[in-house]
C-alpha positions as CSV (number, residue, x, y, z in Angstrom):
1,X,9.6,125.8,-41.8
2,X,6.8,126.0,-44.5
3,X,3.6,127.6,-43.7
4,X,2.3,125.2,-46.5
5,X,3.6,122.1,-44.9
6,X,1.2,123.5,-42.1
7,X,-1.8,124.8,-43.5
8,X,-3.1,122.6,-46.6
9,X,-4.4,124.1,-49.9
10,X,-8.3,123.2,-49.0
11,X,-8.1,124.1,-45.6
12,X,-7.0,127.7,-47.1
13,X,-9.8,127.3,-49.4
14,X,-12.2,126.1,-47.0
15,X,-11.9,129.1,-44.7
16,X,-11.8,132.0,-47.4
17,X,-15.3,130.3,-48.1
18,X,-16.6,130.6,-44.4
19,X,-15.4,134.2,-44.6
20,X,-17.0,135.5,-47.3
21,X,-19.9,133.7,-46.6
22,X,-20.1,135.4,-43.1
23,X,-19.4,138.5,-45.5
24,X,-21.8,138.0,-47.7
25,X,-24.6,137.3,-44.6
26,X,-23.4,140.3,-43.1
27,X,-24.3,142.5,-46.0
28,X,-27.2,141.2,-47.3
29,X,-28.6,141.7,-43.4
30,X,-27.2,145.5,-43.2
31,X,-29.2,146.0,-46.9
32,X,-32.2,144.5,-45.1
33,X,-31.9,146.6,-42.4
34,X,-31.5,149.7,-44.2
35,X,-34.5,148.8,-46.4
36,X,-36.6,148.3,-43.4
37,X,-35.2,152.2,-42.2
38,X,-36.0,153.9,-45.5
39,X,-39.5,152.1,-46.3
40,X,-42.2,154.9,-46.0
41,X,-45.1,153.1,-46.1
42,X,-44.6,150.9,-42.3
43,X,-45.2,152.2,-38.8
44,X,-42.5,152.3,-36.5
45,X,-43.5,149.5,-34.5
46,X,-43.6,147.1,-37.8
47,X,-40.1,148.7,-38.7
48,X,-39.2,147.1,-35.0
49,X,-40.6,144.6,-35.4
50,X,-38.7,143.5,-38.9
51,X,-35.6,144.5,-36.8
52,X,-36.0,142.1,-34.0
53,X,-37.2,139.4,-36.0
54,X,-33.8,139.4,-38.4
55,X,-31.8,140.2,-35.1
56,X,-33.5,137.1,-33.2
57,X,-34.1,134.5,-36.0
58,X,-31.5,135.1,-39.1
59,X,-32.1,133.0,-41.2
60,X,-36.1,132.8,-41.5
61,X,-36.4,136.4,-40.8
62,X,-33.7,137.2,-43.5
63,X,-35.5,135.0,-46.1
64,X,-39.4,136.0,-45.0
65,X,-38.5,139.7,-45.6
66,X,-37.2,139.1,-49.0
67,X,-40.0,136.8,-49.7
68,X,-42.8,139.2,-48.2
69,X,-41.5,143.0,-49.1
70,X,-44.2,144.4,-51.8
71,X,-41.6,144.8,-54.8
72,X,-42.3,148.3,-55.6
73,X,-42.5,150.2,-52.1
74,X,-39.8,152.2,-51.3
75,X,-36.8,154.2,-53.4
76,X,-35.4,152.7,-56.3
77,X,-32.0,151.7,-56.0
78,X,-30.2,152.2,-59.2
């Protein structure tokens, strides 16, 4: 028995591109998180509340915080 019989070429493609989409997400909200850690210049309670609002609401919180960080705050990531 094929497995390729069973499992056709864009189905194969299909679901490497749901997984390294979930990858991708799941970086880019661990980078987030670790640039909300190491920002100096935010209280702990703002750094919570960053926290809680990419935990609870992905998506908008993901794209606010890119949209709203101050470009220059923070260590440079070279």
């Amino acid at each position: 028995m094929l497995v390729a019989s069973d499992y056709p070429f864009l189905d194969v493609m299909w679901t490497m591109l749901v997984f390294f989409g979930w990858v991708i997400w799941i970086s880019l909200v661990i980078m987030i998180l670790i640039d909300n850690f190491r920002r100096p210049d935010e209280s702990g309670w703002v750094k919570v509340g960053w926290i809680l609002f990419v935990i609870f609401v992905p998506l908008v919180g993901v794209l606010t915080y890119i949209v709203v960080r101050p470009p220059g705050v923070g260590p440079a990531t070279t």
